[in-house]
C-alpha positions as CSV (number, residue, x, y, z in Angstrom):
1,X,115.8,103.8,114.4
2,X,119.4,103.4,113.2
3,X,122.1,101.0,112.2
4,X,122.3,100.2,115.8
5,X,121.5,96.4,116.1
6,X,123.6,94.4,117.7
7,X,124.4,91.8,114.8
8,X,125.6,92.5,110.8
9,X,123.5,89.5,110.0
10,X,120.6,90.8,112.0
11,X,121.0,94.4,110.7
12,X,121.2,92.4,106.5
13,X,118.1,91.1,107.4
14,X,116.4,93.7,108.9
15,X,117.5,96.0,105.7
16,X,115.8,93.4,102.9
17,X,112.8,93.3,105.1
18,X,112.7,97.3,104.9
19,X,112.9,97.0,100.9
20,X,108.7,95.9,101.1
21,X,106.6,98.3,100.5
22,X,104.7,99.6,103.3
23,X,106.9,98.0,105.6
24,X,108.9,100.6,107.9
25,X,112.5,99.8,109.5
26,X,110.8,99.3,112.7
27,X,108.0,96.8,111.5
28,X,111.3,95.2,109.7
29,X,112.7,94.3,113.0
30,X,109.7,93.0,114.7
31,X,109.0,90.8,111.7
32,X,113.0,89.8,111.2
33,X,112.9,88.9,115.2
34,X,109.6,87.0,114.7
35,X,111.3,84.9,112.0
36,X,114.5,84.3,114.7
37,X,112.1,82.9,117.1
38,X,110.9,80.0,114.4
39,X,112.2,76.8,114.3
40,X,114.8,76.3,111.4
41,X,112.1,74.1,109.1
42,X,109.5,76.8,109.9
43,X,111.8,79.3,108.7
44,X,113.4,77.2,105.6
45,X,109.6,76.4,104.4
46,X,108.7,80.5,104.4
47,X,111.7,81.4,102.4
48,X,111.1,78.3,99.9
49,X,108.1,79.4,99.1
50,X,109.2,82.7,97.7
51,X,111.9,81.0,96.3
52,X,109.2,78.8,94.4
53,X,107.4,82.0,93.4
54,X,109.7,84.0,91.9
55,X,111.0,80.4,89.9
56,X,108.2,78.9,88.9
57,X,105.4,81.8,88.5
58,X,103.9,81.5,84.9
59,X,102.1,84.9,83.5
60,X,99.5,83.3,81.4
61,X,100.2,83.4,77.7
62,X,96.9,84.9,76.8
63,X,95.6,87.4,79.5
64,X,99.0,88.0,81.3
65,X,97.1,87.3,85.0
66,X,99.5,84.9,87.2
67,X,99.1,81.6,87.2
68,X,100.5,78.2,87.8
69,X,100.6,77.3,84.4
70,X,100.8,78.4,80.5
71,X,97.3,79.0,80.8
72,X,95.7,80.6,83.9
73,X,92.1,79.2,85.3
74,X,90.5,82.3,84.0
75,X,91.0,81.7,80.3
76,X,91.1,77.7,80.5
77,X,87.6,77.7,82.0
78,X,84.2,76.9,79.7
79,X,81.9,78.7,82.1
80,X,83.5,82.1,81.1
81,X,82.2,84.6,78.4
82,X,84.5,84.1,75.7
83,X,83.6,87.0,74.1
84,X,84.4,89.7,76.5
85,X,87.2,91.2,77.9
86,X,87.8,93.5,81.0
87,X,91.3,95.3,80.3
88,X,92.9,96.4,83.6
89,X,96.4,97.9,84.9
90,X,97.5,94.8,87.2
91,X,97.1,91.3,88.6
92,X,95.6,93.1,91.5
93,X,92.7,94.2,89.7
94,X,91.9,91.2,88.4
95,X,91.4,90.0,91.9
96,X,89.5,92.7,92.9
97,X,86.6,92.7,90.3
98,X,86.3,88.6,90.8
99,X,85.7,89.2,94.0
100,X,82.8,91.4,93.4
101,X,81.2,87.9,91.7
102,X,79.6,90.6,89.0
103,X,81.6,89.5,86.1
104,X,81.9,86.6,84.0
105,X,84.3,87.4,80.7
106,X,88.2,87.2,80.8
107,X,90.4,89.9,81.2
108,X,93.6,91.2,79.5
109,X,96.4,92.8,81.8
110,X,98.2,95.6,81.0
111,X,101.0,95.5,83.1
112,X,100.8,99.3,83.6
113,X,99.2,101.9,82.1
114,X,101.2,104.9,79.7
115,X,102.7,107.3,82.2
116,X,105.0,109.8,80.1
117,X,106.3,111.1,83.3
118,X,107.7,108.1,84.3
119,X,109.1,106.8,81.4
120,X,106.4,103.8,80.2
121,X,105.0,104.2,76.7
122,X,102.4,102.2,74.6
123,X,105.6,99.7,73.5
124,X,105.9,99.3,77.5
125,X,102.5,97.8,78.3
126,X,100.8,94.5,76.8
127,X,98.7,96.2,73.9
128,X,99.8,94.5,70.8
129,X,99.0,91.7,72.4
130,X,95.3,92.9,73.3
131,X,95.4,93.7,69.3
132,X,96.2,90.1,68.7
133,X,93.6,88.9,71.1
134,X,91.0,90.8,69.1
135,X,92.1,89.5,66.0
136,X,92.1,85.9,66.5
137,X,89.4,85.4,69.4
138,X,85.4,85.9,69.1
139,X,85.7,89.3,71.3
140,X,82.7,91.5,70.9
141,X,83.1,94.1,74.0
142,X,85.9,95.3,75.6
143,X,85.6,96.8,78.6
144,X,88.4,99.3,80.4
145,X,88.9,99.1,83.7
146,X,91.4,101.2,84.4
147,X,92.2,103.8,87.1
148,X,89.9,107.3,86.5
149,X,93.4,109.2,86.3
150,X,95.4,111.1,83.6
151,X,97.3,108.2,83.0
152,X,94.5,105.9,82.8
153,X,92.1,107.8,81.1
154,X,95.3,108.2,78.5
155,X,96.0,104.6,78.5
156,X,92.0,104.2,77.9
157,X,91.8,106.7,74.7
158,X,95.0,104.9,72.9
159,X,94.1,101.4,73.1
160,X,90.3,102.3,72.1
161,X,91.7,104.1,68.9
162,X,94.2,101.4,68.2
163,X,91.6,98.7,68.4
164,X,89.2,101.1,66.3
165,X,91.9,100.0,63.6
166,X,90.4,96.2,63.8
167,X,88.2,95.6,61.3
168,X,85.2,94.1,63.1
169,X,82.1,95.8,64.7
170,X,83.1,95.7,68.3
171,X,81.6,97.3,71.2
172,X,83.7,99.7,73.7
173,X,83.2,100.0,77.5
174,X,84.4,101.8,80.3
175,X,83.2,101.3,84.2
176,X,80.8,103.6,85.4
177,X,82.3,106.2,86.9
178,X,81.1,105.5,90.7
179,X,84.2,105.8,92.1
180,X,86.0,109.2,93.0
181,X,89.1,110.2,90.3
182,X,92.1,108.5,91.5
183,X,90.9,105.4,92.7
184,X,92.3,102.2,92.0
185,X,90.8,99.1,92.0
186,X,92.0,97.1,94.1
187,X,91.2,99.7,97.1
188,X,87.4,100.1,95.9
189,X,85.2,98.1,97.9
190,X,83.5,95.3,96.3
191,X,79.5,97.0,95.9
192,X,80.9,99.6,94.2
193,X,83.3,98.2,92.0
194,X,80.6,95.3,91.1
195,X,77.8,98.3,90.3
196,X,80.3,100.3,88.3
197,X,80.7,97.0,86.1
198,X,77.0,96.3,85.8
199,X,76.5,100.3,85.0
200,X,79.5,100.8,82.0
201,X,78.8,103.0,80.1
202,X,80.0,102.3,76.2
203,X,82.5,104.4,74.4
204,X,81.8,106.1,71.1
């Protein structure tokens, strides 16, 4: 489909819509039309509360997961395992492994993993503060989570020897390796993401 639509305002629409990922110029228009056929309060409410996202979003100041405030539920809670922590690539991870109700520790979010090719280095990601964690928290495991690719297995082997620099006996683990090389997370279904958890497998 083409620049064909019969209004400019339409078309602007239509074109941010297309920006998503995953969302096609036709699926654009069919979701831009859906929004025309609201009432104006219905329509006002749904953009508000992006508006409200992007503005008032906090990344907590601890594990990086998103969060209404400073500190997200996660790390504020008493019922967690203070003393271990799942590293992962993203927010969505995070969201994936509590739903497999097989972990009870916090987590630490990357915000990526190192990726050479496209440009995102060690200084890129949220390691130093992972090394600050270590040092001023009662951590005894860490535990990587991250995708069984190049790049993850990379990011995996950095922040293992950098936190080998720590000077406190800590225990290293990875998730078993249940799921086929490439997979991420968040697309892993839950019994297998939950037994890969329960079966790490520590790192020398």
């Amino acid at each position: 489909m083409t620049g064909d639509l019969p209004s400019n305002l339409l078309e602007q629409a239509v074109q941010q819509m297309n920006t998503l990922p995953g969302i096609g110029r036709r699926t654009a228009l069919r979701l831009v039309l859906n929004l025309l056929r609201r009432n104006e309060q219905e329509v006002e409410t749904f953009a508000n509360a992006f508006i409200r996202l992007k503005k008032d979003i906090h990344y907590c100041r601890y594990c990086h997961n998103l969060s209404d405030t400073d500190v997200c539920p996660i790390c504020s809670s008493h019922s967690r395992d203070k003393r271990t922590i799942c590293v992962v690539e993203n927010v969505q991870d995070v969201m994936a492994i509590e739903n497999t109700g097989q972990y009870n520790g916090l987590y630490h979010v990357l915000g990526g993993i190192i990726s050479p090719m496209d440009g995102i280095g060690p200084k890129d990601i949220e390691i130093e503060s992972l090394v600050v964690r270590i040092d001023s928290e009662p951590i005894n495991e860490i535990i990587f989570a991250l995708p069984t690719t190049m790049e993850g297995d990379t990011t995996t082997f950095f922040i293992h020897r950098r936190l080998k620099e720590v000077n406190r006996p800590i225990r290293f683990s990875q998730i078993a390796r249940g799921m086929a090389v490439g997979n991420e997370l968040e697309y892993t279904d839950e019994v297998t993401l939950g037994r890969s958890i329960l079966n790490r497998q520590s790192i020398e």
